[in-house]
C-alpha positions in Angstrom: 0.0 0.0 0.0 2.7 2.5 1.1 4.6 1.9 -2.5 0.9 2.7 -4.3 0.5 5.9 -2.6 4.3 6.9 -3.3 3.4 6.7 -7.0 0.4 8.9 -6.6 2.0 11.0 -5.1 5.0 12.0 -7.7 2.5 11.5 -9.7 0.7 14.3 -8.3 3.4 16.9 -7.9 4.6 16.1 -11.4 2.1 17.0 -13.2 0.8 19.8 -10.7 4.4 21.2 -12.0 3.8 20.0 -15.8 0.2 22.4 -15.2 1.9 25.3 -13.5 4.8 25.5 -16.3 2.0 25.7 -19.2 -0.1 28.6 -17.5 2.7 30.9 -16.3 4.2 30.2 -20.1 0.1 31.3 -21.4 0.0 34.0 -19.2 3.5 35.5 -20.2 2.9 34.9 -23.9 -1.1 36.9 -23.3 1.2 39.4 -21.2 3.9 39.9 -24.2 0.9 40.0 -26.8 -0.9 43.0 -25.3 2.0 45.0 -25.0 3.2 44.2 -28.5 -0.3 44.7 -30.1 -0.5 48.4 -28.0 3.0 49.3 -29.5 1.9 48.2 -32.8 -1.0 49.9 -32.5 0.6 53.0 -31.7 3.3 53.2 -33.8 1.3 52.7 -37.2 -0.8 55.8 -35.6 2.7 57.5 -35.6 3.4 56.8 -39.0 0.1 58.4 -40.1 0.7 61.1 -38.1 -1.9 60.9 -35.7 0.0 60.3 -32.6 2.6 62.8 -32.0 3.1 62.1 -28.9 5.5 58.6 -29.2 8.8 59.0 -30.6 10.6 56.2 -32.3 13.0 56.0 -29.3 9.9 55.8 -26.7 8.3 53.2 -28.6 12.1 50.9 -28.2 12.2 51.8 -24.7 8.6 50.3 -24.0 9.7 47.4 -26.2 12.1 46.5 -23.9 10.9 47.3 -20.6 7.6 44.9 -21.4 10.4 42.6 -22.4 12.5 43.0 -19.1 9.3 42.7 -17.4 8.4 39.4 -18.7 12.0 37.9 -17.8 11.8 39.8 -14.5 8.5 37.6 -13.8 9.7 34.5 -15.6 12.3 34.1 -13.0 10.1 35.4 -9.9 7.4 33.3 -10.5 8.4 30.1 -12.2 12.5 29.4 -12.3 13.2 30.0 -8.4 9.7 27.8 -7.8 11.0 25.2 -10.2 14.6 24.8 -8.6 13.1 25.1 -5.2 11.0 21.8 -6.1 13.9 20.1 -8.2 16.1 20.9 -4.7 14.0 19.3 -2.2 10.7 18.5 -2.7 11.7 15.8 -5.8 14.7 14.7 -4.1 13.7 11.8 -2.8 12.3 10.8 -6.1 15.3 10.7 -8.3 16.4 7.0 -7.0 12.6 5.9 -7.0 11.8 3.1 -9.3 8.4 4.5 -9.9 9.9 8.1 -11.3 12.9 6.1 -13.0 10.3 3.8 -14.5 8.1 6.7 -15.4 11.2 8.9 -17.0 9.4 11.5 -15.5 12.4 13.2 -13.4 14.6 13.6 -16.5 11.8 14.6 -18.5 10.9 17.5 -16.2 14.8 18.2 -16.2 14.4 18.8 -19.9 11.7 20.9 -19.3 13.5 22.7 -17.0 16.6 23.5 -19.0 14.3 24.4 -22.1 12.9 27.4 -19.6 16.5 28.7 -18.5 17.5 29.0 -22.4 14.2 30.9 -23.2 14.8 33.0 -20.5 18.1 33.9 -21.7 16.9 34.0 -25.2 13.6 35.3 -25.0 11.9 36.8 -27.8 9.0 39.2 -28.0 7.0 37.3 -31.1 7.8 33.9 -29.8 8.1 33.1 -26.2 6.6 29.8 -25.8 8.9 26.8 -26.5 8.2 24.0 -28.5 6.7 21.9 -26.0 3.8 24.2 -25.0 3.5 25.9 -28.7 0.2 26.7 -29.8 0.3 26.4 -33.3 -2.3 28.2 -35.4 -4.6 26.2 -38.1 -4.6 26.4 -41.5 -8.5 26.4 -42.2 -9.7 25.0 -45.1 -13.1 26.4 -44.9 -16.2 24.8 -47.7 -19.0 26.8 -47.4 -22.2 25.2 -45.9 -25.2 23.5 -48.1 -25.4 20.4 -50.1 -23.5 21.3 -53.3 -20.2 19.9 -54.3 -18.0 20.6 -52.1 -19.9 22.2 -49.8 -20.3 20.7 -46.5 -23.1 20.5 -43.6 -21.9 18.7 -40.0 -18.5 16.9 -41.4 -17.7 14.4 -38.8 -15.0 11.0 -39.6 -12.1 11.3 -42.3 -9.6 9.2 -43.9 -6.9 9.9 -45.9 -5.8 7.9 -49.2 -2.0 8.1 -48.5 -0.9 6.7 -51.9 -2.8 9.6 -53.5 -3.2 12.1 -51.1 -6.7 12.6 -50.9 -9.0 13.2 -48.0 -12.1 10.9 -47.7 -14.7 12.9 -45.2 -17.8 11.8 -44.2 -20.7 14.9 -44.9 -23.1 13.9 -42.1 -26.0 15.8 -41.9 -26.1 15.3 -46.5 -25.5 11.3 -46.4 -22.7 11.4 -48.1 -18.7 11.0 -48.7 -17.0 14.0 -49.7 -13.7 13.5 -51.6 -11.7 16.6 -51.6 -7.9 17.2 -51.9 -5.5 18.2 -49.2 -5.5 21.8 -50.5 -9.5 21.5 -50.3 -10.5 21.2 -53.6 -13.4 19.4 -54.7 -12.9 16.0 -56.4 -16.0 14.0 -56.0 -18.8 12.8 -53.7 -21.1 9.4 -53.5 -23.3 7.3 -50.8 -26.4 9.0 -50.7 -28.0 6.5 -51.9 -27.2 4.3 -49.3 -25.8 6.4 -46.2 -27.8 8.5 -43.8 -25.8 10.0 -41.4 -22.2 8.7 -41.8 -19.8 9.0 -38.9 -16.6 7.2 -39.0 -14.4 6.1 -41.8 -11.7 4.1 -42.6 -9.9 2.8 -46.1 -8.1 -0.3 -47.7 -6.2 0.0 -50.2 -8.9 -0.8 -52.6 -12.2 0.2 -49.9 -14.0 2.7 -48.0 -15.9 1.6 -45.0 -18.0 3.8 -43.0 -20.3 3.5 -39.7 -23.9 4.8 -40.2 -25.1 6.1 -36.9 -29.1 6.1 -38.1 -28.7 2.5 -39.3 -26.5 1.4 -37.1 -24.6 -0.5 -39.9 -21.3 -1.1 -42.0 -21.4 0.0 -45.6 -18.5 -1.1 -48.1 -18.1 1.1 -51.2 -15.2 1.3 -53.7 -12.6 3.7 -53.3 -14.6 5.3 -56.7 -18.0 5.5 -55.0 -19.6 2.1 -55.8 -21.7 1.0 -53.3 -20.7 -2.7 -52.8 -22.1 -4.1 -49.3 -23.9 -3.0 -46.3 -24.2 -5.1 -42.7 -25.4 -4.0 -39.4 -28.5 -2.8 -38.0 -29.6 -1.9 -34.3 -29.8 -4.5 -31.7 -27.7 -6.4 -29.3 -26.9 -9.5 -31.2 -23.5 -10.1 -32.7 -22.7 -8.4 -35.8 -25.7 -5.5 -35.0 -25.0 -2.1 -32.8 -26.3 0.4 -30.7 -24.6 3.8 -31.1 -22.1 2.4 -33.6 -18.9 4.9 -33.6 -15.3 4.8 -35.0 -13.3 1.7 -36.5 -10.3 1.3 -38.3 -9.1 -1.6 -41.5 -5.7 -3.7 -41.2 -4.7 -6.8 -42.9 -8.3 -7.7 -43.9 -9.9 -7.0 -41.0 -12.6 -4.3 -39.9 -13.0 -3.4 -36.1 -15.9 -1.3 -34.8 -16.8 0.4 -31.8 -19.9 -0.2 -30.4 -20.2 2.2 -28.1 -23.5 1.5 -26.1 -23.2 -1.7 -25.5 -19.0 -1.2 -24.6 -17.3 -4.0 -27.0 -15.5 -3.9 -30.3 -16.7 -6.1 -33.2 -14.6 -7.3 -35.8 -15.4 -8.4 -39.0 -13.5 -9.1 -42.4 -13.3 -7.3 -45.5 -16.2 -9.0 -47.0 -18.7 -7.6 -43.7 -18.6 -10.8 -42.4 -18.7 -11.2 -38.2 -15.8 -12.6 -36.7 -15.7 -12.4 -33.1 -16.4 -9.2 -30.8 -14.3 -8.3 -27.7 -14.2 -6.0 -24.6 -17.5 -6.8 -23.0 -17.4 -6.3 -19.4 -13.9 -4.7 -19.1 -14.5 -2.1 -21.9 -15.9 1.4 -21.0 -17.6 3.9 -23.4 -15.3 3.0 -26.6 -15.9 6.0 -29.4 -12.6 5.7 -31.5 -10.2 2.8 -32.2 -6.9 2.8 -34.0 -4.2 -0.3 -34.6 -0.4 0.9 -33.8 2.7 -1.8 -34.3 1.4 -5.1 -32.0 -1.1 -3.0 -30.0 -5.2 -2.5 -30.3 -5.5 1.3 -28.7 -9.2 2.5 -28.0 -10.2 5.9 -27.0 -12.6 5.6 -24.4 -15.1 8.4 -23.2 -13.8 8.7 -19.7 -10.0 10.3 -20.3 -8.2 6.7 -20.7 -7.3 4.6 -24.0 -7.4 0.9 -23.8 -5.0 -1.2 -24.9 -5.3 -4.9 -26.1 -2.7 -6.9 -27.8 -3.6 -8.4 -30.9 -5.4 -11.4 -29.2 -7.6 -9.5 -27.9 -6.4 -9.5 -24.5 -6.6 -6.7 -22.4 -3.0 -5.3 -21.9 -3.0 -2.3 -19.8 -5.6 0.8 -18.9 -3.6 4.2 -20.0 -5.5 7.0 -18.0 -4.8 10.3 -19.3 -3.7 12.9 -17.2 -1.8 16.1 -17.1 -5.1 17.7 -18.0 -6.5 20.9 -16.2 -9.9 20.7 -17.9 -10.6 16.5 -18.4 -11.8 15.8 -22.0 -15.7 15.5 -21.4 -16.4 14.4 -25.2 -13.1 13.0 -26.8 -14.7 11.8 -30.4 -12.1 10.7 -32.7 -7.7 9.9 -32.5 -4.9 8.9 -34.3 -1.5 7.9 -33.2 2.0 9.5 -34.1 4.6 7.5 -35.2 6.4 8.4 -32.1 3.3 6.4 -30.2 2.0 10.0 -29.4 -2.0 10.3 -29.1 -3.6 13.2 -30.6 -7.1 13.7 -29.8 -9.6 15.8 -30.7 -12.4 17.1 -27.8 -15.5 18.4 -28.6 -15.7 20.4 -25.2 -12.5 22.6 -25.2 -11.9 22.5 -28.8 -9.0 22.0 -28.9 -6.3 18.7 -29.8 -4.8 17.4 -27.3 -1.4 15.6 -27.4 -0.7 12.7 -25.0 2.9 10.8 -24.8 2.5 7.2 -25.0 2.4 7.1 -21.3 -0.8 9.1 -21.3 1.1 12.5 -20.2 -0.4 15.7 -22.4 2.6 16.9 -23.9 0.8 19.7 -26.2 -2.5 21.4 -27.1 -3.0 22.6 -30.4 -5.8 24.8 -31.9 -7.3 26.5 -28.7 -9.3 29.5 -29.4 -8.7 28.5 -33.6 -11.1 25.9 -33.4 -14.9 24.6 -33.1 -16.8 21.5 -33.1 -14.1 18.9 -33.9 -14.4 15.1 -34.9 -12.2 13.2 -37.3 -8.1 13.5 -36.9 -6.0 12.1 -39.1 -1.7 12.5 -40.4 -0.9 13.1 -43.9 2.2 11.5 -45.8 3.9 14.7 -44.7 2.9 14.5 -40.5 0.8 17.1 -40.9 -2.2 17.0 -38.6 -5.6 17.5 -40.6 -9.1 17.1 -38.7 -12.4 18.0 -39.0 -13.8 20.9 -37.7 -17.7 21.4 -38.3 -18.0 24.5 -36.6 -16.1 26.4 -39.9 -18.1 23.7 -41.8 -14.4 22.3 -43.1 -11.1 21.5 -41.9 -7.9 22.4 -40.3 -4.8 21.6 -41.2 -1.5 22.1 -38.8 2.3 22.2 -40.5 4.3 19.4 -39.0 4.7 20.0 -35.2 
């Protein structure tokens, strides 16, 4: 017992740290912003000529008192905390197998060391470092209705690697949208046969996508054709209630069912196979393969992982978090083993290492209404964000 509540405990203070180290480095960057938009402000009111009352040389000597400033609090308020807590709360913690295990001493110590070379080389436009960067969206926005290329509640996507094309399911119009990943129309199909798609998922040769008002599996070609449809509601194998995401590998098709809290799997053809999870599995909505591992995104801040016997491996609860995901949809995984998931509460990705530790949160205040996630042949991030009623794409991170 005493070991058990050693490891909540560095657990706790860790990632009380982790928390702090992210809002001071928010409320710094919002503290820099203001006084960089005011001088901005006031200096293209100078050019005009309609402020005579800041010289050039003013204007520098503002710049670089808000700048002293902000170094003046960076070491105040979060470098002589830090070292205080490296010094002697954490000592105790270095030889412990459960923050050796963890890594999460030298990872801190990174942290740290990243802090004392932005304070030393701090700039104005760009104070955050790299592991708390909030990196603005490229939006691709397609306007709202039912024409090509229009879209109307967007929700799963896929991408076709080999060509580079984006697969995205147009919910609200029963239908697949085909676009490119600079957003341009290329083709649409499934409304004969779809009525409110949700997730999606490819072969090399198929699309599959869950239908949340049929509670079903529909096959088409990677053209359009339709080609097979399974499913329907109940509680029987190989039917659903509240059907969400799934995912295609080596001929096989799983799908969360997220009511009833198992993953069905069938084969390419639609077939059943054999369905796992029941009674250990809570409130699957996404589900991903990554090298021998079977990684769920579950509801309530964890991701289950199964190996590929469908045994239950380990319970990774997410943490780090200062405002828990209430409505995690969709996620993909890194090749790193990183898990980025998109929240339909805060709006926002979140980044989580392997170990379940956010590392990074991308798109806040950028962003509305977010389902489907998924990584180009470049790394870029590209999901679905219904609110702009189109996507957003992030450069490599």
């Amino acid at each position: 017992m005493a070991e058990v509540i050693q490891e909540f405990n560095a657990e706790q203070k860790l990632e009380a740290l982790k928390m702090e180290i992210i809002r001071t480095f928010d409320e710094l960057y919002a503290f820099l912003s203001e006084h960089r938009d005011c001088l901005l402000n006031r200096l293209a009111k100078m050019k005009e000529g309609y402020d005579t009352n800041l010289t050039l040389e003013q204007a520098i000597n503002e710049l670089k008192t808000a700048k002293a400033n902000a170094q003046t609090i960076m070491k105040s308020n979060l470098l002589e905390p830090m070292r205080k807590v490296f010094d002697e709360q954490l000592v105790g913690l270095e030889n412990s197998k459960v923050a050796v295990d963890n890594l999460k001493i030298v990872e801190f110590r990174c942290y740290s060391q990243k802090i004392r070379t932005a304070v030393k080389e701090i700039d104005l436009f760009e104070i955050s470092p790299e592991y708390v960067k909030r990196e603005n969206p490229i939006k691709k926005v397609c306007k709202r209705g039912r024409g090509n290329g229009e879209l109307n509640n967007p929700s799963g996507i896929a991408v076709d690697r080999a060509r580079n094309v984006l697969y995205i399911c147009d919910k609200n119009n029963s239908r697949i949208q085909v676009l490119n990943t600079e957003g341009e129309y290329l083709r649409s199909f499934g409304t004969d046969h779809l009525k409110e798609p949700w997730g999606i998922c490819l072969s090399k040769e198929e699309v599959f996508v869950t239908d949340k008002a049929k509670e079903s599996i529909v096959k088409f070609s990677l053209a359009g054709q339709f080609l097979k449809e399974t499913g329907s509601r109940g509680i029987i194998e190989g039917r659903f209630t509240s059907i969400s995401g799934l995912c295609y590998e080596a001929g096989l098709i799983y799908v969360c069912d997220f009511s009833i809290q198992r993953i069905q799997i069938f084969d390419s053809n639609l077939k059943f196979i054999k369905e796992f999870g029941y009674g250990e599995l809570k409130l699957p909505k996404d589900i991903t393969l990554f090298s021998d591992r079977i990684y769920i995104l579950s509801q309530n801040n964890s991701i289950y992982c199964y190996n590929r016997d469908c045994t239950l491996q380990n319970i990774i609860q997410l943490i780090g978090q200062d405002q828990p995901m209430t409505a995690a949809i969709f996620f993909t995984i890194d090749k790193k083993g990183n898990f980025l998931i998109t929240d339909n509460t805060t709006d926002e990705i979140r980044i989580f290492s392997p170990q379940g530790v956010m590392k990074h949160i991308l798109g806040r205040g950028h962003l509305s209404f977010l389902c489907g996630i998924v990584l180009d042949n470049s790394d870029n991030i590209i999901c679905v964000n219904h609110g702009i009623e189109g996507y957003a794409l992030f450069q490599k991170y």
